[in-house]
N, C-alpha and C positions, 0 to 999 in steps of 0.2 A: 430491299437492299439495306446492308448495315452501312449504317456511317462510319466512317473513319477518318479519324480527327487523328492529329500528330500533335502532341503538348511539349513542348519546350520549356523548361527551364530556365528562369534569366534571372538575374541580380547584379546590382552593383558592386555589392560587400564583400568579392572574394577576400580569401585572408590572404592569399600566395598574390594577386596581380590584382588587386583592386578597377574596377573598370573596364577589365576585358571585353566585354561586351561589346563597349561603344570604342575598342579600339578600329582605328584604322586600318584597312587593308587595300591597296590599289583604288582608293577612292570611296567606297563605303565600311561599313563599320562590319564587324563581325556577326552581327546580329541580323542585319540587313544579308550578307550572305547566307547566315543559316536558314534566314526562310527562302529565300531565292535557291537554292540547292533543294529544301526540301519540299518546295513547290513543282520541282521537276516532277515528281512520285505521280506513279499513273492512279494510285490507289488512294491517297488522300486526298479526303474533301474538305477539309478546313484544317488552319492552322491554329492555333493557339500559344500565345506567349505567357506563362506562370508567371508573373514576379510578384514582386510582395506590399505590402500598401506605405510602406517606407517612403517619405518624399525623394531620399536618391534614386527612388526608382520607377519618378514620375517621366526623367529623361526613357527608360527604355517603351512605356507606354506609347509614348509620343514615335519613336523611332519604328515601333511595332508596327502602329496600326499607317504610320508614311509609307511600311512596305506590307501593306496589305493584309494581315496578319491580324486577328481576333486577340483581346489581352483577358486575363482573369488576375485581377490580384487577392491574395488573401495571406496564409500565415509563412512568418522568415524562418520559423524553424519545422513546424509540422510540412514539412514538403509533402506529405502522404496525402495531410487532409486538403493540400492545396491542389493539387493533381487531382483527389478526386471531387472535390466542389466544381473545380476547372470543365472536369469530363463531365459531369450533373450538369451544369450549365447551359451546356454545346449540344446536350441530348447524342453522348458521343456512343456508338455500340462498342466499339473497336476502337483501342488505345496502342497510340505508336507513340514511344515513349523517346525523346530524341534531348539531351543537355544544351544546351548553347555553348560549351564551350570544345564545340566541335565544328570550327567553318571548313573540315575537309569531308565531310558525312557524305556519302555517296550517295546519289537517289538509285542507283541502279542495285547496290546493295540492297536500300531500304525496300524496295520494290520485293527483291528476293525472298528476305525474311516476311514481307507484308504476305506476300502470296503462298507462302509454307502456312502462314496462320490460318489463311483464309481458308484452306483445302483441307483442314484437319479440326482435328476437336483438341488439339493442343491448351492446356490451360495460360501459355505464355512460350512463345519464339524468340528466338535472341541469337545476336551473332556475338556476345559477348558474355552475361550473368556475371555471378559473386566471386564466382569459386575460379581460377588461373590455367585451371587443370581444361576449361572446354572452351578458352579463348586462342583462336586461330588468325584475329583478324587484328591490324594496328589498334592501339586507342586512342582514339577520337574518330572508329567510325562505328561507333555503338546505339544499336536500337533493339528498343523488346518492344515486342507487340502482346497486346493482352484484350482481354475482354471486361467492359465495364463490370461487369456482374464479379470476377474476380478482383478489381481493383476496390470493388464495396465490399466484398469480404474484409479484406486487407485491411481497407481505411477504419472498417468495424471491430475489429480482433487484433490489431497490433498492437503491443503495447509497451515493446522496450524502446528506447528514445532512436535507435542507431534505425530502426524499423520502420521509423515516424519519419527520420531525416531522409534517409535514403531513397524509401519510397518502394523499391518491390525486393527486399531481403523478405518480409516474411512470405512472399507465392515461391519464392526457393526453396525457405525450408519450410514447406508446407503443402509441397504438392510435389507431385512421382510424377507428371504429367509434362514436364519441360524439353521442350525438345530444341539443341545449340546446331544454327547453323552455320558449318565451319568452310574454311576455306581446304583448297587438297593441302597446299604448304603451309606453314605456321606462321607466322610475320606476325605473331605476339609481342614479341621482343620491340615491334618498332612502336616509337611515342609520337601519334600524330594527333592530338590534342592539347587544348591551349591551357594551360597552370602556370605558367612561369615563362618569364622575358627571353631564356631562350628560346622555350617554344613559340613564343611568339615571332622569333627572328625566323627560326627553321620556315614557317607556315610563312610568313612576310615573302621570304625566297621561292617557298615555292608557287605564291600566288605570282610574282612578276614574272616565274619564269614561265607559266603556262594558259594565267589567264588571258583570253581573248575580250573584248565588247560582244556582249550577246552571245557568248559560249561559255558553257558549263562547264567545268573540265572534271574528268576523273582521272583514277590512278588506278592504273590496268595491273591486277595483283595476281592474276588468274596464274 
């Protein structure tokens, strides 16, 4: 059986909302929901929280592993080579690639895309990529899934900086084998990911309007 690990990116240091993370949301922090959301997924066997060896970012360590969650820290700017020490570490096969600054990520979503990877020789699945032209789904519910052996290409062969931060631009432009899973309607246009204090408000409203205790909630887009 391949392992599949789901790595998460976390830091303190955004430049737009500084501490997003560990903001508030109906009683726990953002970060505490992203793994709790993406601990629903029928297909990941461990979590993993990236952040970086920064002391700001000793708080998300601690918050990580309270909600259960594996940490790896290592570099604040090479996210590439942080992801892939991360996935090295975990003995991960299969990389689900998920931001933290998405507390509305869908597991039913991620489940879809996880199982399109799983059933093909796909070098990387996504309901989102680089490019605007094959995004169907809001952002902030963004996941690519890949396979470790591709993410060691990557971490091997990349070498412009935008390559290194981002973390999978060069399997885009470097492989015909990508396949965008889309939704039938477009809902691109909607901004459900956390950058900026409004969206933190929009996301604030709609956790009170729909979260329950011990209910997951999604957002039925079908």
């Amino acid at each position: 059986m391949k392992k599949v690990v789901a790595i998460i990116q976390a830091r303190m240091g955004s430049t737009r909302l500084p501490g997003k993370v560990m903001k508030n949301l109906c009683g726990k922090t953002v970060l505490a929901h992203d793994i709790e959301r993406v601990r629903q997924s029928k297909y990941i066997d461990e979590i993993v929280i990236a952040t970086t060896k920064f002391k700001e970012d000793d708080i998300i360590l601690r918050e990580a592993l309270e909600n259960g969650a594996k940490v790896y820290r290592g570099s604040e700017d090479d996210v590439l080579r942080r992801y892939y020490e991360a996935a090295k570490e975990n003995k991960a096969d299969v990389i689900v690639r998920i931001t933290s600054d998405c507390p509305l990520i869908d597991p039913f979503i991620v489940d879809e895309v996880i199982k399109v990877y799983l059933n093909s020789n796909y070098d990387l699945v996504t309901n989102a990529g680089i490019y605007p032209e094959n995004r169907t789904y809001p952002r902030g519910l963004d996941v690519e899934v890949f396979s470790f052996d591709i993410l060691k290409k990557a971490f091997q062969e990349a070498k412009e900086m935008y390559q290194r931060e981002h973390v999978t631009p060069f399997i885009y432009e470097n492989s015909k084998n990508i396949y965008y899973y889309k939704n039938d309607i477009d809902y691109s246009k909607y901004r459900w990911t956390l950058d900026t204090e409004e969206d933190y408000k929009l996301i604030e409203i709609i956790y009170k309007s729909f979260i329950k205790e011990s209910i997951i909630f999604i957002l039925m887009i079908f």
